[in-house]
LUMZA-628024 format. One record per atom (N, C-alpha, C): residue number from 1; chain; atom name; y, x, z. Coordinates in steps of 0.1 Angstrom, whole numbers, always signed. Layout:
<kolgus>
KOLGU    i  ch  at     py     px     pz
KOLGU  NUM   A  CA      Y      X      Z
...
</kolgus>
This chain:
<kolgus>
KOLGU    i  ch  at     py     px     pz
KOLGU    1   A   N   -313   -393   +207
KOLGU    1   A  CA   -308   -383   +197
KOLGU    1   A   C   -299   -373   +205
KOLGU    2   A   N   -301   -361   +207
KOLGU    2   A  CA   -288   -348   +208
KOLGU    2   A   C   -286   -343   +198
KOLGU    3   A   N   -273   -336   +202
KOLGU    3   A  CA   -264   -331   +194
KOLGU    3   A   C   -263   -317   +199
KOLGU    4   A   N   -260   -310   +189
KOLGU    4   A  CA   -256   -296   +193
KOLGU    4   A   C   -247   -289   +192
KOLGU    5   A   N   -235   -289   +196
KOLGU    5   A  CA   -218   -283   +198
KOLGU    5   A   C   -218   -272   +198
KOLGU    6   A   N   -216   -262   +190
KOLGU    6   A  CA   -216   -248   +192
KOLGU    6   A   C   -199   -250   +197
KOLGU    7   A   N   -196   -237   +203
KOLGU    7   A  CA   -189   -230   +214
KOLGU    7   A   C   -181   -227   +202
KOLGU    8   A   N   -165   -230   +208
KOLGU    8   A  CA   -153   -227   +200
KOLGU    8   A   C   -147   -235   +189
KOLGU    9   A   N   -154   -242   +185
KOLGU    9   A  CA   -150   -257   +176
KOLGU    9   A   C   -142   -265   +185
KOLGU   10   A   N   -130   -268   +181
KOLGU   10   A  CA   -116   -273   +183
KOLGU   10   A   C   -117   -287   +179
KOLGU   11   A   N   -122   -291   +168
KOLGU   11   A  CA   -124   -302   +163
KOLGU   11   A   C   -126   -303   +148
KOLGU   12   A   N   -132   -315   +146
KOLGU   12   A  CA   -140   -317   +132
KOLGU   12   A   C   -132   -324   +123
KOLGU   13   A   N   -132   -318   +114
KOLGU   13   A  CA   -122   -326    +99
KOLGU   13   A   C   -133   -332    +90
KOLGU   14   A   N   -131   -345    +88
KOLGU   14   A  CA   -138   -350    +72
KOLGU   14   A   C   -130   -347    +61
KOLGU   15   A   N   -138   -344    +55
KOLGU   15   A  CA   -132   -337    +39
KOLGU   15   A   C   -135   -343    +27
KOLGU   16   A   N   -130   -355    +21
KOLGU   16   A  CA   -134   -361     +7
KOLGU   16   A   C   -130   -352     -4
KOLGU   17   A   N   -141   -349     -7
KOLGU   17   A  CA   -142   -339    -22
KOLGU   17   A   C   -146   -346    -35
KOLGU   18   A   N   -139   -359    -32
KOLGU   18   A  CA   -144   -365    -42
KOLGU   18   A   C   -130   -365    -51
KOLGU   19   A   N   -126   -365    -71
KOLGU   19   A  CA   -117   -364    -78
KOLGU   19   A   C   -107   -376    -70
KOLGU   20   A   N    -90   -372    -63
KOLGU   20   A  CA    -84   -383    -57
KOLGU   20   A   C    -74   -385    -74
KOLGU   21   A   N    -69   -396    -73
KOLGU   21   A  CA    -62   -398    -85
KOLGU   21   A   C    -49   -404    -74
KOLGU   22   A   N    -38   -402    -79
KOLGU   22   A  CA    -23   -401    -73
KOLGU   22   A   C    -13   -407    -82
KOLGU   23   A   N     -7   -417    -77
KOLGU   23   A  CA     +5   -417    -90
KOLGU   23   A   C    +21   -418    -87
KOLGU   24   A   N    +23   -409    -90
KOLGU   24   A  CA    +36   -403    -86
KOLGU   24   A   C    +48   -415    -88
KOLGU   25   A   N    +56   -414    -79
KOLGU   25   A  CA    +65   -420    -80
KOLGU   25   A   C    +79   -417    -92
KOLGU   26   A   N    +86   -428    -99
KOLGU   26   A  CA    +92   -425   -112
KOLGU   26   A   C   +101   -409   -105
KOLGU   27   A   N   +101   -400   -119
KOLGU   27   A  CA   +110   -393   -112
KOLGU   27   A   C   +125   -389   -120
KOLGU   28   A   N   +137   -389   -120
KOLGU   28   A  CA   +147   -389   -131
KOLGU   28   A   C   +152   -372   -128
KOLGU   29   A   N   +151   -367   -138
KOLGU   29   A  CA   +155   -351   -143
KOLGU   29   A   C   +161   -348   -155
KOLGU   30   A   N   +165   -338   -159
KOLGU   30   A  CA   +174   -334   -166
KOLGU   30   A   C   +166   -323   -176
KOLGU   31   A   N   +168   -326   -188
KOLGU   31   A  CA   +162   -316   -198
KOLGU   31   A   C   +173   -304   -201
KOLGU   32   A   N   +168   -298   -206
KOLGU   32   A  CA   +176   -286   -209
KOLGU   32   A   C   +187   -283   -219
KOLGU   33   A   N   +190   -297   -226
KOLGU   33   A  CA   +200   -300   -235
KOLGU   33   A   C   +207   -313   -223
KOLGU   34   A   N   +204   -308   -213
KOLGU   34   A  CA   +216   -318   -205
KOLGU   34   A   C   +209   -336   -201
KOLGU   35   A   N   +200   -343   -208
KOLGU   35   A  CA   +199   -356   -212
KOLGU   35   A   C   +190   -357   -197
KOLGU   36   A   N   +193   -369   -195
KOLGU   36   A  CA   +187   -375   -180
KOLGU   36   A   C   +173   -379   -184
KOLGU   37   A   N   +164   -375   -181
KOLGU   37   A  CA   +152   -389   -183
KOLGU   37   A   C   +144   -392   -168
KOLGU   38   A   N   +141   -402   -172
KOLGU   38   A  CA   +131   -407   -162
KOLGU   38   A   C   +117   -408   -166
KOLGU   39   A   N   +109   -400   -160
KOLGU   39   A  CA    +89   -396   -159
KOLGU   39   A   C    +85   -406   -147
KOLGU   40   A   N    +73   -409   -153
KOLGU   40   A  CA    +65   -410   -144
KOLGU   40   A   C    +51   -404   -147
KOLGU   41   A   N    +40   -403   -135
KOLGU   41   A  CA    +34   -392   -139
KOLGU   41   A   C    +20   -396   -130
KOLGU   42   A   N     +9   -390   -133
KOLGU   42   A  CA     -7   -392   -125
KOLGU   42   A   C     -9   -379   -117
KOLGU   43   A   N    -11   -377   -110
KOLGU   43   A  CA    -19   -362   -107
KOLGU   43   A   C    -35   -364   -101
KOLGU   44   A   N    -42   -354   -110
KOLGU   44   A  CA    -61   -358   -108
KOLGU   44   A   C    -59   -340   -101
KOLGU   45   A   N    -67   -343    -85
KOLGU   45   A  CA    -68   -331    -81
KOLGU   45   A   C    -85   -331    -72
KOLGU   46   A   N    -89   -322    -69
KOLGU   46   A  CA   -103   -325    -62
KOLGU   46   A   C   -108   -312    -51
KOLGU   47   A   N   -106   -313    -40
KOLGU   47   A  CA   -107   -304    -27
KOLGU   47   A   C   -120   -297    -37
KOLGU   48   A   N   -118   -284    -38
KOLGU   48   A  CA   -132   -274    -40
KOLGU   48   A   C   -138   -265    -28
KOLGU   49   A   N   -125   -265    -19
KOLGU   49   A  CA   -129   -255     -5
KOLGU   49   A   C   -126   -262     +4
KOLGU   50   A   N   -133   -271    +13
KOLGU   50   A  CA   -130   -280    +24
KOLGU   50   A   C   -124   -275    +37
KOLGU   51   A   N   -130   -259    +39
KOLGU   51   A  CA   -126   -246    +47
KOLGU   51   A   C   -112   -246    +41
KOLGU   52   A   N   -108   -244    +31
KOLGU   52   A  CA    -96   -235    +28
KOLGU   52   A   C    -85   -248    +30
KOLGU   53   A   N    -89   -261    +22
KOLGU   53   A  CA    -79   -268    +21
KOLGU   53   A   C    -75   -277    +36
KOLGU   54   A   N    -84   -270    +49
KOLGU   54   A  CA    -77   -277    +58
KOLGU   54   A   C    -69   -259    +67
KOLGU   55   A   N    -74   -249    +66
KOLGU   55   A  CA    -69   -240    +70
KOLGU   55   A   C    -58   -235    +65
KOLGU   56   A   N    -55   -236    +52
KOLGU   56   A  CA    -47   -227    +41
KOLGU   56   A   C    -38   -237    +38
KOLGU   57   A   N    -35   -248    +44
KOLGU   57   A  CA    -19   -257    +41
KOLGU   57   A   C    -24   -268    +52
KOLGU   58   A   N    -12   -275    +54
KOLGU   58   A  CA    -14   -281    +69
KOLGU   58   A   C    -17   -295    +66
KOLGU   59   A   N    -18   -299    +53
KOLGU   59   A  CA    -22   -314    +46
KOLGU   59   A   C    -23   -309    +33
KOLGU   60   A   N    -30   -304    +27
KOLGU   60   A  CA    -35   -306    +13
KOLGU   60   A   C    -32   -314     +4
KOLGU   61   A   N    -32   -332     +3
KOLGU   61   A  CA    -28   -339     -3
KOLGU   61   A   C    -12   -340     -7
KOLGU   62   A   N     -5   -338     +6
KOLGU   62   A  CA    +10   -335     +9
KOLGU   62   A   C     +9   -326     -2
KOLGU   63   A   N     +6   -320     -4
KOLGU   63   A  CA    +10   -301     -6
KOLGU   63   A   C     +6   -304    -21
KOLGU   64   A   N     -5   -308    -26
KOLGU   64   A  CA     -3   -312    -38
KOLGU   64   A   C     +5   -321    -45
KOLGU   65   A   N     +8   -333    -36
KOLGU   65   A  CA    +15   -341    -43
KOLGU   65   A   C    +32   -336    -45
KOLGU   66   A   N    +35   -329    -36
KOLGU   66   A  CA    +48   -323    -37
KOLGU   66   A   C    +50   -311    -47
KOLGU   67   A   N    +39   -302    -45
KOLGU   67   A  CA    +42   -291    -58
KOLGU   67   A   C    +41   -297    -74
KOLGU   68   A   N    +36   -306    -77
KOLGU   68   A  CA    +32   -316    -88
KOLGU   68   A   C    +46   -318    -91
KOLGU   69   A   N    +55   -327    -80
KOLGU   69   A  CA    +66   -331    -88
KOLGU   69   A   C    +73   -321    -91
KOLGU   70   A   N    +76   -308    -81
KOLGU   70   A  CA    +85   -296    -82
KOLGU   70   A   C    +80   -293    -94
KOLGU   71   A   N    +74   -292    -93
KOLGU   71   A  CA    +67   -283   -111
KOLGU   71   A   C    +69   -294   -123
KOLGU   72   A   N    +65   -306   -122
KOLGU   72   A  CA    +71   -315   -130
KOLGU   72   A   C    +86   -317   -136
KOLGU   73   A   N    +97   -315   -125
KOLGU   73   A  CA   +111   -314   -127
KOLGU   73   A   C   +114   -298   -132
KOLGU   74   A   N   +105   -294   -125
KOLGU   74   A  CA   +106   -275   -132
KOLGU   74   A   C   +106   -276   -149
KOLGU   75   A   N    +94   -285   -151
KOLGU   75   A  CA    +91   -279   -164
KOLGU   75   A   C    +97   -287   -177
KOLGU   76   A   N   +102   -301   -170
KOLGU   76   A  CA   +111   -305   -181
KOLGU   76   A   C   +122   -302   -183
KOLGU   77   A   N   +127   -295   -168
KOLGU   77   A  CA   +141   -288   -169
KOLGU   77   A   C   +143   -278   -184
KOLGU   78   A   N   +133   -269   -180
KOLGU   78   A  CA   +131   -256   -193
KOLGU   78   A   C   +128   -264   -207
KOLGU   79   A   N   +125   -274   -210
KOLGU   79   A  CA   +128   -277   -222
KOLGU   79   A   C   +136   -290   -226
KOLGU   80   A   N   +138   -293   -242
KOLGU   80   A  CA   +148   -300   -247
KOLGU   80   A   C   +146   -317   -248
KOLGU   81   A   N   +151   -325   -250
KOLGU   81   A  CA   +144   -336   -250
KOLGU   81   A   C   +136   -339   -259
KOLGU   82   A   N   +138   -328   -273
KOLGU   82   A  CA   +131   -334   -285
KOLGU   82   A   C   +111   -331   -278
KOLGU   83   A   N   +112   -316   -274
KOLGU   83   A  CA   +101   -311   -270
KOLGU   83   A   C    +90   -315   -262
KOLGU   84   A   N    +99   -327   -250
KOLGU   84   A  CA    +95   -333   -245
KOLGU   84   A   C    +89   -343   -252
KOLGU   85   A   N    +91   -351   -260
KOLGU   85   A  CA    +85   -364   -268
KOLGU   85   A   C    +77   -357   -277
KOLGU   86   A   N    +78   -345   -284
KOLGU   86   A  CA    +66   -343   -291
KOLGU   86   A   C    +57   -332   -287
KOLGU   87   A   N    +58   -326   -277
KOLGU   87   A  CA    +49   -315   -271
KOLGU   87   A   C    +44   -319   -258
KOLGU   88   A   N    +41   -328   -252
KOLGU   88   A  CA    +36   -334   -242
KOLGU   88   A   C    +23   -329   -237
KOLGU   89   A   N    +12   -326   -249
KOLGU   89   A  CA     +4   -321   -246
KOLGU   89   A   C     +6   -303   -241
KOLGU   90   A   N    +13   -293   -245
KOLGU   90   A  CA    +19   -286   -246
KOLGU   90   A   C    +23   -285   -228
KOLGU   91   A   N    +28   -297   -226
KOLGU   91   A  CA    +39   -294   -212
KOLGU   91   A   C    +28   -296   -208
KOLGU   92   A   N    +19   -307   -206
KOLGU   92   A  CA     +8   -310   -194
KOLGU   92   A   C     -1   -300   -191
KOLGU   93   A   N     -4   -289   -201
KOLGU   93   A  CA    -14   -275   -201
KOLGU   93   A   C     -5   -269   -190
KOLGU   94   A   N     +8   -265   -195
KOLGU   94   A  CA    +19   -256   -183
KOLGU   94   A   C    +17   -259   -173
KOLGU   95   A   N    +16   -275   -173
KOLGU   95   A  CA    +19   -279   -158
KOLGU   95   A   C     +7   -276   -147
KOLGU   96   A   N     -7   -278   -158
KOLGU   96   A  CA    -21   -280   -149
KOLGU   96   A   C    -21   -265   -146
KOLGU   97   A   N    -17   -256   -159
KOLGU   97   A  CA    -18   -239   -151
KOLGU   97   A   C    -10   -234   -139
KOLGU   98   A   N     +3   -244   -139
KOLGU   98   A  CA    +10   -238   -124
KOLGU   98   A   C     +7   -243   -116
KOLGU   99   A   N     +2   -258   -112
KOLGU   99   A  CA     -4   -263   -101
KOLGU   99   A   C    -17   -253   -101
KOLGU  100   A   N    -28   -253   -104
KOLGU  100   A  CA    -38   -250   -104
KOLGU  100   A   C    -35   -233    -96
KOLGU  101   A   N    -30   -230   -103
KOLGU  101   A  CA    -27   -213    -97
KOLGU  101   A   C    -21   -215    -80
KOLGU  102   A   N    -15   -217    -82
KOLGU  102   A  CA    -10   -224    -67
KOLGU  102   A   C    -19   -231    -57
KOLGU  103   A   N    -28   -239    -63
KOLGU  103   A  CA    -34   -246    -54
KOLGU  103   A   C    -46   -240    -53
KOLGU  104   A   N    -51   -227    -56
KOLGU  104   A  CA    -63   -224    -59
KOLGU  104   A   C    -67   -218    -41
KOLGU  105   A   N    -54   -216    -39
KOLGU  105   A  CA    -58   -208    -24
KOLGU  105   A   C    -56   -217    -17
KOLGU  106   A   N    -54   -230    -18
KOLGU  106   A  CA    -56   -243     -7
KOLGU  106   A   C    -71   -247     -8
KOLGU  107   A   N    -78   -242    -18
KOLGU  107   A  CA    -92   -248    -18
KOLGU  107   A   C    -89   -259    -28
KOLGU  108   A   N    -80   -260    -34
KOLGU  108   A  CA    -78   -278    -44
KOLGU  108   A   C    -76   -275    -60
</kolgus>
C-alpha cells in the first residue's frame, strides 16, 4: 500500500464530530438580588467545521467548556433568584444563543 503526502502538511488532526456531552463542574454564583446559589450544568456541543475548530481556537473543547461556564455565571448574575427557579427554560435559550454565536466561528 502507498500513501500520498502532499507538500506542506505539518501534521494531521482527528476530529470527532460526533455530539460530545460534558458535565460541568458544580458552580456557586450570585443572582442579582444578591443570593448565592450553586448550578450544576450539561453542555451538548458538536464540531461542525473540523477546519475551523482546530485553526480558529487552540483546543475547541477547552474553549467551549470555559465560555459555557462564563456565560453560565453571566446569566444568572443578570437575573433574580425567583427567575431563576421558574424561567429556566427562558435562561437555557439565552444561554444556547450566546454560546452558539460565539462558537460559530470555532466550527462548534
Amino acid at each position: 500500500m502507498y500513501w500520498i503526502i502532499p507538500l506542506g502538511i505539518e501534521r494531521a488532526v482527528t476530529i470527532d464530530i460526533r455530539t460530545r456531552t460534558v458535565s460541568a463542574e458544580q458552580q456557586e454564583t450570585i443572582t442579582r438580588d444578591s443570593v448565592t446559589v450553586k448550578l450544576n450544568a450539561v453542555v451538548w456541543y458538536r464540531i461542525t467545521d473540523a477546519a475551523k475548530s482546530v485553526i480558529a481556537v487552540a483546543h475547541a473543547p477547552t474553549a467551549v467548556y470555559q465560555l459555557a461556564l462564563t456565560s453560565l455565571r453571566n446569566s444568572i448574575g443578570q437575573h433574580d433568584l425567583d427567575e431563576v427557579l421558574q424561567e429556566r427554560d427562558k435562561i437555557n435559550g439565552l444561554l444556547r444563543q450566546n454560546i452558539a454565536g460565539s462558537t460559530v466561528a470555532w466550527g462548534v
